[in-house]
C-alpha positions in Angstrom: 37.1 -38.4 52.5 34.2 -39.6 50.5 30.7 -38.3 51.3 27.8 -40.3 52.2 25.3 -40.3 49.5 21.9 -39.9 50.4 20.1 -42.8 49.2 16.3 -41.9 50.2 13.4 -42.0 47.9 12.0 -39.1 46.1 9.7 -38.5 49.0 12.1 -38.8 51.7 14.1 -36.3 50.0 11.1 -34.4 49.4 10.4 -34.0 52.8 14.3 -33.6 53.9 16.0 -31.2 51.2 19.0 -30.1 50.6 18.6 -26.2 52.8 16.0 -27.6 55.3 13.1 -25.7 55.8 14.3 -22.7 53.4 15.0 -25.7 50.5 11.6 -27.4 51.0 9.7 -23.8 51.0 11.8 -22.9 47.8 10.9 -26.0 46.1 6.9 -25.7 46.7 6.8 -22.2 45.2 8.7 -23.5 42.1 6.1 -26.2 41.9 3.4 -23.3 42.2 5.3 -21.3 39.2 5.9 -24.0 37.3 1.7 -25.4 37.6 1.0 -21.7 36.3 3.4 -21.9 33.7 2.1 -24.8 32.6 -1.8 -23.5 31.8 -0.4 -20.4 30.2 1.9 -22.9 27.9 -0.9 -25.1 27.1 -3.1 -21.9 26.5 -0.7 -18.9 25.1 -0.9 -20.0 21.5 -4.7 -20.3 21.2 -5.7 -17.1 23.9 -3.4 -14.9 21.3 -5.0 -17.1 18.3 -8.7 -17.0 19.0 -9.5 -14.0 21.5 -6.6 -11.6 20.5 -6.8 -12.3 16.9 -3.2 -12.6 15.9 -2.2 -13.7 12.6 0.3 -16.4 11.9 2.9 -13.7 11.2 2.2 -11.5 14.4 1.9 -14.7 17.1 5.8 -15.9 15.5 7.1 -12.4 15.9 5.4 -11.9 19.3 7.1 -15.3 20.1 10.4 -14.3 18.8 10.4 -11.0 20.5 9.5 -12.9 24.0 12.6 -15.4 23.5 14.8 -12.4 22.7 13.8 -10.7 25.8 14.4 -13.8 28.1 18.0 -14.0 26.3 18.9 -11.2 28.5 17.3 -12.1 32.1 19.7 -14.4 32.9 23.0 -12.3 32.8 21.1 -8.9 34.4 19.6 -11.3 37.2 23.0 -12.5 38.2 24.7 -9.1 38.0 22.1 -7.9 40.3 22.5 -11.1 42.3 25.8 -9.2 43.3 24.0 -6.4 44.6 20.9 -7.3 46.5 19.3 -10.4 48.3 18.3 -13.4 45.8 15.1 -13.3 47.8 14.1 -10.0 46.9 15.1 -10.1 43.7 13.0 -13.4 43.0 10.3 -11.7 44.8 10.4 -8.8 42.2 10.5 -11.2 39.2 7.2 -13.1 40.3 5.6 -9.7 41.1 6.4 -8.6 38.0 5.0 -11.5 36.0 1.8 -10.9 37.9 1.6 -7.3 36.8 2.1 -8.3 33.1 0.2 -11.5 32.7 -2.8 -8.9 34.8 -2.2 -6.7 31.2 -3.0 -9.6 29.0 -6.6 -9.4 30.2 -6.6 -5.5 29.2 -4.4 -5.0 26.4 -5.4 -4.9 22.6 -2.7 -2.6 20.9 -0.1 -5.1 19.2 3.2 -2.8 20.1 2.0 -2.7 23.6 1.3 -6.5 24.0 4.8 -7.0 22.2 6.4 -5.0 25.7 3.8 -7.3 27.7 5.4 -10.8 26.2 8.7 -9.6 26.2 8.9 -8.2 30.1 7.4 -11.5 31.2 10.1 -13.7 29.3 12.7 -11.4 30.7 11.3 -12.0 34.3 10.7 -15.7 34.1 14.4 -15.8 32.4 15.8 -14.2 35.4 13.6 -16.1 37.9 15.2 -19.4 36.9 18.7 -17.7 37.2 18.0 -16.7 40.8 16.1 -20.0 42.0 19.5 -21.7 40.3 21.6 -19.3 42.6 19.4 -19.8 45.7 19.9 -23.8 45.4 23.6 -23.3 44.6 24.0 -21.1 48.2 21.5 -23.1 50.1 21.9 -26.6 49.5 25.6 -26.3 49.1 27.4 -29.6 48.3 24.2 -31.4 47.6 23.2 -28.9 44.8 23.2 -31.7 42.9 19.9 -33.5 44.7 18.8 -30.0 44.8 18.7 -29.9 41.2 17.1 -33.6 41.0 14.0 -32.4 43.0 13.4 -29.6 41.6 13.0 -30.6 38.0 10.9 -33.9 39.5 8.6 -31.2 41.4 8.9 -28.8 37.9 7.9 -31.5 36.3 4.9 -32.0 37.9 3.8 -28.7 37.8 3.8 -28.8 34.2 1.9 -31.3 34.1 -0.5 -30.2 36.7 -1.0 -27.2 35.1 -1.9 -28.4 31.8 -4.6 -30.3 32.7 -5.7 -27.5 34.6 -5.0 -26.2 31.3 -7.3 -28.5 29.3 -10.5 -28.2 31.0 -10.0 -24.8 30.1 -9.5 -25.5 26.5 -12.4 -27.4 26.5 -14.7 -24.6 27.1 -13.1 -22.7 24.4 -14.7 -19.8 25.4 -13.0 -16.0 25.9 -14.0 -15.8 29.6 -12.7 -20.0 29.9 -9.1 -18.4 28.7 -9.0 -15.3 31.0 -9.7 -17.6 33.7 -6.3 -19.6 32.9 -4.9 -16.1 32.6 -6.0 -15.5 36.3 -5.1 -18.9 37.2 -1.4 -18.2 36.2 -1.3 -14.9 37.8 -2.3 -16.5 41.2 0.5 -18.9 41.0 2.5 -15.7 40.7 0.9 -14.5 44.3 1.0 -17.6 46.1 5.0 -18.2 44.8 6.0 -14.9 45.6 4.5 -15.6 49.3 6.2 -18.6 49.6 9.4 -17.1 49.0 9.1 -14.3 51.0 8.7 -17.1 54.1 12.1 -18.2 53.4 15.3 -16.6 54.9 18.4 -15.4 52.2 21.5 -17.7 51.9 24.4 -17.0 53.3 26.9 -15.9 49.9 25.0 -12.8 49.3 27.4 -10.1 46.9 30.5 -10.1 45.9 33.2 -10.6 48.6 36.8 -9.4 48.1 39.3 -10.2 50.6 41.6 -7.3 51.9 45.3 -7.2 53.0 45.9 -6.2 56.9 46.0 -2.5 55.8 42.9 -2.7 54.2 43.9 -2.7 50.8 41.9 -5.0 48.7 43.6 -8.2 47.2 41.1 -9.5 44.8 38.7 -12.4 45.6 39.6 -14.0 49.1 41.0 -16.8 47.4 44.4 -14.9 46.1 43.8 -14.4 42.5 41.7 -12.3 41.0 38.8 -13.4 38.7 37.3 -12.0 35.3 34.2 -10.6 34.8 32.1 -13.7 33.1 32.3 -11.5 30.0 36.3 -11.5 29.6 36.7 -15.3 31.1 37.4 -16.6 27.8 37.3 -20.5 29.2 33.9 -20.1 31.3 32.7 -18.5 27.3 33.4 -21.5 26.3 31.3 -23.3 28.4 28.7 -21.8 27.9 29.0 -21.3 24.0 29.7 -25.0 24.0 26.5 -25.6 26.3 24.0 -23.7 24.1 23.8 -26.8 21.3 24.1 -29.3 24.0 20.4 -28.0 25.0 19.2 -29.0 21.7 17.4 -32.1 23.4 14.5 -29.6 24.6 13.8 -28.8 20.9 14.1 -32.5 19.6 11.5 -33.6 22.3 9.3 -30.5 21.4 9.5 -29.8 17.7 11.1 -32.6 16.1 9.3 -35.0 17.3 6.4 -34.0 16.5 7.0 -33.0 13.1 9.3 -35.9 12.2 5.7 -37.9 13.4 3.3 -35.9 11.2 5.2 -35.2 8.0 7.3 -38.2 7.7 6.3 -41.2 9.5 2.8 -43.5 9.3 2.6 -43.4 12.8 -0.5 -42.1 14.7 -1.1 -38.4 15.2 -2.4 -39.4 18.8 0.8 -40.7 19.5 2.3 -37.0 20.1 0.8 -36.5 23.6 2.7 -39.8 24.4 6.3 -38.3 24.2 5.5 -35.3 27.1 4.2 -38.5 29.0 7.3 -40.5 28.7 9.5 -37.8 29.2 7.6 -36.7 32.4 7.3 -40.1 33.8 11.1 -40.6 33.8 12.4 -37.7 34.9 10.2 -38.1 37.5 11.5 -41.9 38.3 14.9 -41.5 37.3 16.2 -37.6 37.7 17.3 -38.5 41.1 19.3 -41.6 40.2 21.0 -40.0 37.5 22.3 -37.1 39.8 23.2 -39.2 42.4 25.5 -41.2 39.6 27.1 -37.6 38.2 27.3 -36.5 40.9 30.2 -33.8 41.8 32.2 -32.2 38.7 34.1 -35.0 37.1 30.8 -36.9 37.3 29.1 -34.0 35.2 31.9 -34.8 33.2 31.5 -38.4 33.0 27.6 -37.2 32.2 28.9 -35.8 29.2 29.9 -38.9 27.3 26.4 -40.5 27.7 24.6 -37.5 26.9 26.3 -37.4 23.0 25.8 -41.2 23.0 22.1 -41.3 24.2 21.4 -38.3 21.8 22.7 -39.9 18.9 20.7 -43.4 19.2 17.9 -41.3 19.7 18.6 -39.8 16.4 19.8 -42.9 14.6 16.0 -44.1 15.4 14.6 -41.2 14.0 16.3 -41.6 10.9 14.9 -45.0 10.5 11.4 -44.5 11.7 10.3 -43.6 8.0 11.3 -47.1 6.6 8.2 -49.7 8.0 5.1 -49.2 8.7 2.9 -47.6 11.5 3.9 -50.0 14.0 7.1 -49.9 13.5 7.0 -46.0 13.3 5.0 -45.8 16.5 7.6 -48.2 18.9 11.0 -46.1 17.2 9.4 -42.7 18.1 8.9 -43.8 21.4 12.2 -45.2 21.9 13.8 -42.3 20.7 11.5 -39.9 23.2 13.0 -42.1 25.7 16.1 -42.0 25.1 16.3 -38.1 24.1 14.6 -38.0 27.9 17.5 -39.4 28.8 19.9 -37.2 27.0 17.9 -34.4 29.0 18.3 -35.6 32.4 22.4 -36.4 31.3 22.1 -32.9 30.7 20.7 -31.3 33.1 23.0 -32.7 35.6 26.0 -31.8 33.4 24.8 -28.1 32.8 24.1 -27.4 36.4 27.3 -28.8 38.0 29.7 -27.1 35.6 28.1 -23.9 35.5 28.9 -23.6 39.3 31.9 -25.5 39.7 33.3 -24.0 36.9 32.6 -20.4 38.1 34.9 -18.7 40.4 33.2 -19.0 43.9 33.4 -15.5 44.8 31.5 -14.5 41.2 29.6 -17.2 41.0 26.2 -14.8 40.6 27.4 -12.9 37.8 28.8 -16.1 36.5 25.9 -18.8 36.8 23.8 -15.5 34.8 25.9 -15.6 32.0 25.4 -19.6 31.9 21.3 -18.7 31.9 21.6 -17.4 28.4 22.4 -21.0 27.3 18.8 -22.3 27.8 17.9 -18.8 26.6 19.4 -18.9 23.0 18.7 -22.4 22.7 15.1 -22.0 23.1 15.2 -18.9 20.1 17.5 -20.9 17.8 17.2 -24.5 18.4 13.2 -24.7 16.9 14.8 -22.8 14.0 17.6 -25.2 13.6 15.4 -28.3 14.0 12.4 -27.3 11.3 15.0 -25.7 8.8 17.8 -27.7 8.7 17.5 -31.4 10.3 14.3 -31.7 9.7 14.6 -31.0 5.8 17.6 -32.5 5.4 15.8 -36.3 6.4 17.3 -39.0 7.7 20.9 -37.6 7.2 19.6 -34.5 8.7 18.8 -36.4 12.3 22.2 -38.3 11.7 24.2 -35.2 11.6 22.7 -33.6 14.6 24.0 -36.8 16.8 27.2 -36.7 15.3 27.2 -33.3 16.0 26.0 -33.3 19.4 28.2 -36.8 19.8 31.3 -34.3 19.1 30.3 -30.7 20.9 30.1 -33.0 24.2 33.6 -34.3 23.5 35.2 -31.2 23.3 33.3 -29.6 26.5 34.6 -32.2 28.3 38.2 -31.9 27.4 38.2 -28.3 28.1 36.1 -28.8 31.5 38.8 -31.1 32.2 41.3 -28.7 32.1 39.9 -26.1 33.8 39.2 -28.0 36.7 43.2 -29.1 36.3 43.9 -25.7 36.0 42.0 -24.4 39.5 43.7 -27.7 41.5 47.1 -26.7 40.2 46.6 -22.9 41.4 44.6 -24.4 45.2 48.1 -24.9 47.0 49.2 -21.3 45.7 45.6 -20.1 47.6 45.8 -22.0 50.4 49.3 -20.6 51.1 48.3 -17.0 50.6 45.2 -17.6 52.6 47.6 -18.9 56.1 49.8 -16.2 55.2 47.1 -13.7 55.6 45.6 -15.9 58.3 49.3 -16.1 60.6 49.4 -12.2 60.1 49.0 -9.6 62.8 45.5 -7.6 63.1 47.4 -4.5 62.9 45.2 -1.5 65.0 43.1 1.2 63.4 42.6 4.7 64.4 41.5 5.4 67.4 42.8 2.1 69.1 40.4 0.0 67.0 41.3 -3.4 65.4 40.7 -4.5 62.1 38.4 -7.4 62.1 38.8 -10.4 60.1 36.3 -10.2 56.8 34.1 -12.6 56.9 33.3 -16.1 54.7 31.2 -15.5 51.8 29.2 -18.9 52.7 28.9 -19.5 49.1 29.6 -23.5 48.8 33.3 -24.2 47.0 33.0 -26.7 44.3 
């Protein structure tokens, strides 16, 4: 039977989320985070600049070292998704921020601020994993509008908290950046508050499901599933996915550069892309989910996402033959349409990570997906300045035939996976009634085993 989609606005879903109360109360502390991550992005560079005194050569490697670190919260905030409560565990992350963004406002020694940087990185890695995990068990079927709000509200913040940013800036004064310091650490307060009001989802740990004597059988639905790590098909995924982020750096170092060292086009005209790309997300995030929606629509998602990232390429290779006006209107069109590559994306990323996961692993699982975003975000600026952006015109060419291709081949093997898992359903559903029609065979004592209970975590 087909579901009814939800066609309500973005603030009728706002104010109705997928998870109720627990959804809406999630999705205003990742506004908060998000506003504070958005003055200390607007302000990192020039606080480490101009009142720590870093070198070119010390802010890159502090940089580096910070993406490196937030490579591995993804994967150790899943496995420990399996252990304890997502809330808590969030909780800890934003309390941990707070504590080291507190020791940017102390700390001098350049070893010690490396540890600083790379601890927060870790724990805003590993945040994201666990808010991705808490939509996937709370807003179950409708992850997918989940997903849609929360990078509209995200969105926001980020922008919020830049110009919160800028009038900061425009002081320029060592006490001006400690107060964005402080402002970022109170988002960090006020987020971790907020989550603390809501209640855990059902789906916490790993469930296994036992035979009547109490023997375990593997995950509850009859075969047993890999460790992320040894799931050779779900490596794929994500090994497949990690290029198929590059639309993050094209909107945030290519563009930019491709504007300044090789088109007549304004330098003002930079700002414009973050405005384009915020405005549509914004207007059009929750369109596009509803569209791709489910996993064969991530699928579906796929195919645009290699088309829309390649015209926005092909325009970028021929911004640099006319003149400023010509410049100006192709890099715009091509910050639209690599905005639209990202909001193909994001659906396509999110879906497949959890319906591609076993349900019963899916913590472990969606934290192994994390490292993605991770990589993407050490290796894709790399990638971009070195390689398309030197190469020219063919460079930008290249990386949309590229992209064009990678999304071809993670759809073919999404397909068959999913095949795969409907082909071995009827084999689970049987062994599920059989375990089901069987006796509750007595315990000790005159007890009776009890059935276990559903791990509440959403099928896909």
């Amino acid at each position: 039977m087909r579901r009814k989609r939800n066609t309500g606005g973005l603030v009728a879903q706002l104010r109705q989320p997928p998870g109720g109360r627990d959804g809406r109360t999630m999705l205003l502390a990742q506004f908060v985070d998000r506003t504070g991550t958005g003055v200390w992005s607007a302000a990192a560079v020039l606080f480490f600049t101009f009142v720590r005194g870093l070198d070119a050569g010390q802010l890159g490697l502090l940089l580096g070292v910070g993406a490196v670190a937030g490579i591995a919260g993804s994967p150790l905030a899943g496995r420990a998704a399996e252990r304890f409560t997502v809330r808590g565990l969030l909780t800890a992350c934003h309390l941990l921020r707070l504590g080291t963004t507190g020791l940017l406002l102390v700390v001098h020694d350049y070893a010690v601020l490396l540890a600083v940087v790379a601890l927060t990185c870790l724990g805003e890695r590993a945040a994201k994993t666990l808010e991705m995990l808490f939509a996937t068990r709370v807003a179950g079927e409708r992850r997918g509008v989940y997903q849609a709000l929360f990078r509209s509200t995200a969105n926001a913040g980020y922008a919020l908290g830049a110009g919160i940013a800028a009038l900061g800036l425009a002081v320029g004064t060592p006490a001006a950046y400690r107060a964005l310091i402080l402002a970022n650490a109170l988002s960090f307060v006020l987020a971790a508050t907020l989550v603390l009001r809501t209640r855990e989802p059902a789906g916490h740990g790993s469930v296994v499901a036992r035979h009547a004597d109490g023997g375990g059988a593997g995950p509850a639905d009859g075969s047993a599933a890999p460790g992320p790590w040894r799931d050779r098909g779900y490596l794929l995924f994500v090994l497949l996915d990690i290029p198929l982020n590059l639309d993050d750096s094209v909107l945030n170092v290519g563009l930019p550069l491709w504007l300044v060292h090789r088109t007549e086009a304004p330098h003002a005209l930079v700002p414009a892309f973050l405005v384009v790309n915020t405005v549509l997300v914004v207007l059009l995030q929750l369109r596009v989910s509803a569209w791709a929606e489910g996993p064969h629509g991530a699928l579906k998602a796929l195919r645009w996402y290699g088309a829309a990232l390649l015209a926005c390429c092909l325009l970028l290779a021929a911004s640099t033959g006319g003149g400023p006006g010509w410049a100006s209107a192709a890099l715009l069109a091509a910050a639209g349409l690599v905005t639209l590559a990202e909001l193909l994306r994001s659906v396509s990323s999110w879906e497949l990570a959890v319906s591609l996961a076993p349900p019963r692993a899916r913590a472990s699982y969606l934290g192994v997906a994390g490292m993605a975003q991770s990589v993407q975000k050490s290796v894709g600026p790399l990638l971009l300045t070195g390689v398309v952006t030197a190469g020219g015109p063919l460079g930008w060419i290249a990386l949309g035939a590229a992209a064009t291709g990678l999304g071809a081949v993670q759809r073919r093997a999404g397909l068959r996976r999913l095949a795969s898992r409907a082909a071995r359903a009827p084999g689970a559903a049987r062994v599920q009634g059989a375990a089901q029609a069987s006796p509750v065979v007595p315990l000790p004592g005159g007890a009776e085993g009890a059935p276990v209970p559903p791990a509440g975590v959403p099928a896909s």
